[in-house]
C-alpha positions in Angstrom: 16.2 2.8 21.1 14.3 5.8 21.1 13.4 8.9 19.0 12.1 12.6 19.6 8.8 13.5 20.8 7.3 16.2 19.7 4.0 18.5 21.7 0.9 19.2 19.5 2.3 22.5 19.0 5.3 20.7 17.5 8.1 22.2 19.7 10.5 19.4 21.5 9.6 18.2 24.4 12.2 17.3 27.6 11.5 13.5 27.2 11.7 10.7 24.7 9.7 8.0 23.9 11.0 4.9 24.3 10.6 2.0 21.4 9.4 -1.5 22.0 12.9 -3.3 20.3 10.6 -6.3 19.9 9.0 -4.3 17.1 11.4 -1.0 16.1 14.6 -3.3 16.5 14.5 -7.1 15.3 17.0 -8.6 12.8 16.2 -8.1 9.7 18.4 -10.7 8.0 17.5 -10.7 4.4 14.7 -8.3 2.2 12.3 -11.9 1.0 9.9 -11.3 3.3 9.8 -7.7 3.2 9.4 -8.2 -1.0 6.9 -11.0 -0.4 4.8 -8.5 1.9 5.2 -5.4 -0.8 4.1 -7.4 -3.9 1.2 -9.5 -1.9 -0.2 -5.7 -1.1 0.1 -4.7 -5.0 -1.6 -8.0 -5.6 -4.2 -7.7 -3.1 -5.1 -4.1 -4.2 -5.2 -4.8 -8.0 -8.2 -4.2 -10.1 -8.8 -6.6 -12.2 -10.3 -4.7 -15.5 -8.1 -5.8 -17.7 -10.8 -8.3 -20.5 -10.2 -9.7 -23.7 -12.4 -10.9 -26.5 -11.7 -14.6 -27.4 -13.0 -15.5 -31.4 -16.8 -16.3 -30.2 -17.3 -12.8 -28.8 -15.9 -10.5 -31.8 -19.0 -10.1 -33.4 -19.0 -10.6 -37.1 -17.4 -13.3 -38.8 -20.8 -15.3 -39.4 -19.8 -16.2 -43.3 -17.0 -18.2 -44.4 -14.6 -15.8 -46.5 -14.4 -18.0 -49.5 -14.8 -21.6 -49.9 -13.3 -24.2 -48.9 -11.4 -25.7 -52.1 -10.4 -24.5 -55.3 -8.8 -20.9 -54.5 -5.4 -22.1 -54.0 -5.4 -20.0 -50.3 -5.3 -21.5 -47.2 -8.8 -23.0 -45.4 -10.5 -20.0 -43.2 -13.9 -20.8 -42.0 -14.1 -17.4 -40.2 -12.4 -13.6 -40.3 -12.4 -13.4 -36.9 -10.0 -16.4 -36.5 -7.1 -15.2 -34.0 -4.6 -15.1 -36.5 -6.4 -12.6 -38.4 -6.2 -8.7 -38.1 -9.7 -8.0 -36.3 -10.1 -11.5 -34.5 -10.1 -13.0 -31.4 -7.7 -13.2 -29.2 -6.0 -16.3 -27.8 -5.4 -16.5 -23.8 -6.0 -13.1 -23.4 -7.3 -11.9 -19.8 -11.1 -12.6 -19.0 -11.4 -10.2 -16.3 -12.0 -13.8 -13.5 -8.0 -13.9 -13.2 -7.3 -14.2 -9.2 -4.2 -11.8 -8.7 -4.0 -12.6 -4.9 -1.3 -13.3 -2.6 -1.7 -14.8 0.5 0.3 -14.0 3.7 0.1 -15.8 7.1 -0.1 -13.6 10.4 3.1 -14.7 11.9 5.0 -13.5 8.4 2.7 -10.6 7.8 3.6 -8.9 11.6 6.9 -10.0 11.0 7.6 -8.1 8.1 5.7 -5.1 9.3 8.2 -5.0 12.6 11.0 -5.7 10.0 9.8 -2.4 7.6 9.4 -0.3 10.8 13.0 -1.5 12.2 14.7 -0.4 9.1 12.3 3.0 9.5 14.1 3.6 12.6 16.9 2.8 11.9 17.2 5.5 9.4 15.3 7.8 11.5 12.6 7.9 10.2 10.3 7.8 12.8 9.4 10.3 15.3 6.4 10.3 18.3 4.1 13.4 19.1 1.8 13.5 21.9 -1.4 13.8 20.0 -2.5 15.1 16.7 -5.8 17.5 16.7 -7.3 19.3 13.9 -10.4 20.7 15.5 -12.1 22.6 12.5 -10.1 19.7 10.0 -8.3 22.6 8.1 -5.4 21.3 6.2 -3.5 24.4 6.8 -3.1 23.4 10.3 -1.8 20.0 9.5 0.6 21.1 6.9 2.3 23.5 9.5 2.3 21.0 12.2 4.3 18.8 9.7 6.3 21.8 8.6 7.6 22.7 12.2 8.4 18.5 12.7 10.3 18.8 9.2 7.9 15.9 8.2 7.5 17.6 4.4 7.9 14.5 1.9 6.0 11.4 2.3 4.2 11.1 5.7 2.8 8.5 7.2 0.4 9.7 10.0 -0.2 6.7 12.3 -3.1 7.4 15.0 -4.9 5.6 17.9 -8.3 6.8 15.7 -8.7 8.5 12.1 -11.1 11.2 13.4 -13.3 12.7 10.2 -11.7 16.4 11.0 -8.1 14.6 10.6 -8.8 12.8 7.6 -10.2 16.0 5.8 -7.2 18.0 6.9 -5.1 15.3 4.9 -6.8 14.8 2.3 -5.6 17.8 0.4 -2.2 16.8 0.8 -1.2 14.3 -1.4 1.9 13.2 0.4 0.3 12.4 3.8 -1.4 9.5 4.2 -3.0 8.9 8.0 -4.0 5.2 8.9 -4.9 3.8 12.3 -2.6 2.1 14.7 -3.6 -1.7 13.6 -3.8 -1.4 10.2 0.1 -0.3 9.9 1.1 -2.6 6.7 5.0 -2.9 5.5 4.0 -1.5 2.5 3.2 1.9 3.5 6.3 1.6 6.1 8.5 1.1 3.4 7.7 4.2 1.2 7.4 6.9 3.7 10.1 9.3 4.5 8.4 10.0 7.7 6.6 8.2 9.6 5.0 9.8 12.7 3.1 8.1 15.4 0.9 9.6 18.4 1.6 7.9 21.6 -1.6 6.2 22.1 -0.6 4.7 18.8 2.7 3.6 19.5 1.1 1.6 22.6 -1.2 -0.1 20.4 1.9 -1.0 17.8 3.6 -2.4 20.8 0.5 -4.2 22.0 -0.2 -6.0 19.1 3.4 -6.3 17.6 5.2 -7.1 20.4 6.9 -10.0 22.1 3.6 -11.0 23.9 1.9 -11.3 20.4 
């Protein structure tokens, strides 16, 4: 299997890069532990804001509303009783919920070879040589991407996230560069394009591949 590789200029260059098939080709039989991977991301990158008040934290609600007998209504001994408009509420979130989703290695990497495989597959992956933004202007970027017809969502995967690179992304709101090792299927998954330098791809193959 291999793909195009572009020069830093972006123009095509006379060879092609070659990928590992331990990682850009296994089987990928079914989607379950490509779904488990996706949602254990959400889960993992959840704020947990969500906070509810139960009936001993509405304030107010100190006096009984009427007493106990003799009215002919039903017994209250507070108006902030959960079945009452303005009261507590019952199993609501507390804001201590653990949303977390646990992955093992093995099924993690698997499912990040299994997201880039599919990537591949539907060409959506292409190598350059290097990707340099000297003075980190995002005009630079955007054309490099332009000539590389990389114009929806990018993935940028580099051997180091340099602070000029980073700030020549960070105006575009479709790009999204991450290092090398910290490839997830999550991001694999929703890029249209995913490009990767070739020290990167090395250190994909090195920690993906069959020797891993």
């Amino acid at each position: 299997m291999a793909v195009a590789t572009y020069t830093k200029a972006g123009s095509a260059a006379t060879t092609a890069a070659k990928l590992d098939k331990s990682v850009f080709g296994v089987e990928v039989k079914n989607h379950e532990l490509l779904k488990q991977a996706y949602v254990a991301y959400l889960a993992n990158g959840r704020d947990n804001l969500a906070v509810t008040k139960t009936r001993g934290l509405v304030s107010g609600g100190g006096r009984k509303p009427w007493k106990q007998k003799g009215t002919g209504r039903a017994r209250f001994g507070s108006s902030r009783n959960p079945i009452w408009r303005s009261g507590g509420i019952v199993f609501g979130p507390t804001g201590q919920e653990n949303y977390t989703k646990q992955l093992n290695t093995p099924a993690k990497r698997l499912a990040i070879r299994q997201a880039l495989t599919i990537a591949a597959t539907e060409n959506k992956v292409a190598v350059i040589e290097s990707i340099v933004s000297k003075e980190g202007k995002t005009s630079e970027l955007a054309s490099l991407l332009a000539k590389i017809k990389a114009v929806k969502n990018v993935l940028l995967v580099v051997e180091t996230k340099t602070p000029e690179l980073v700030r020549a992304s960070k105006n575009l709101a479709q790009v999204k560069v991450v290092q090398a090792k910290y490839v997830n299927a999550y991001d694999a998954l929703n890029a249209d394009s995913i490009i990767i330098t070739t020290e990167a791809l090395k250190q994909i193959s090195e920690w993906l591949g069959e020797a891993k």
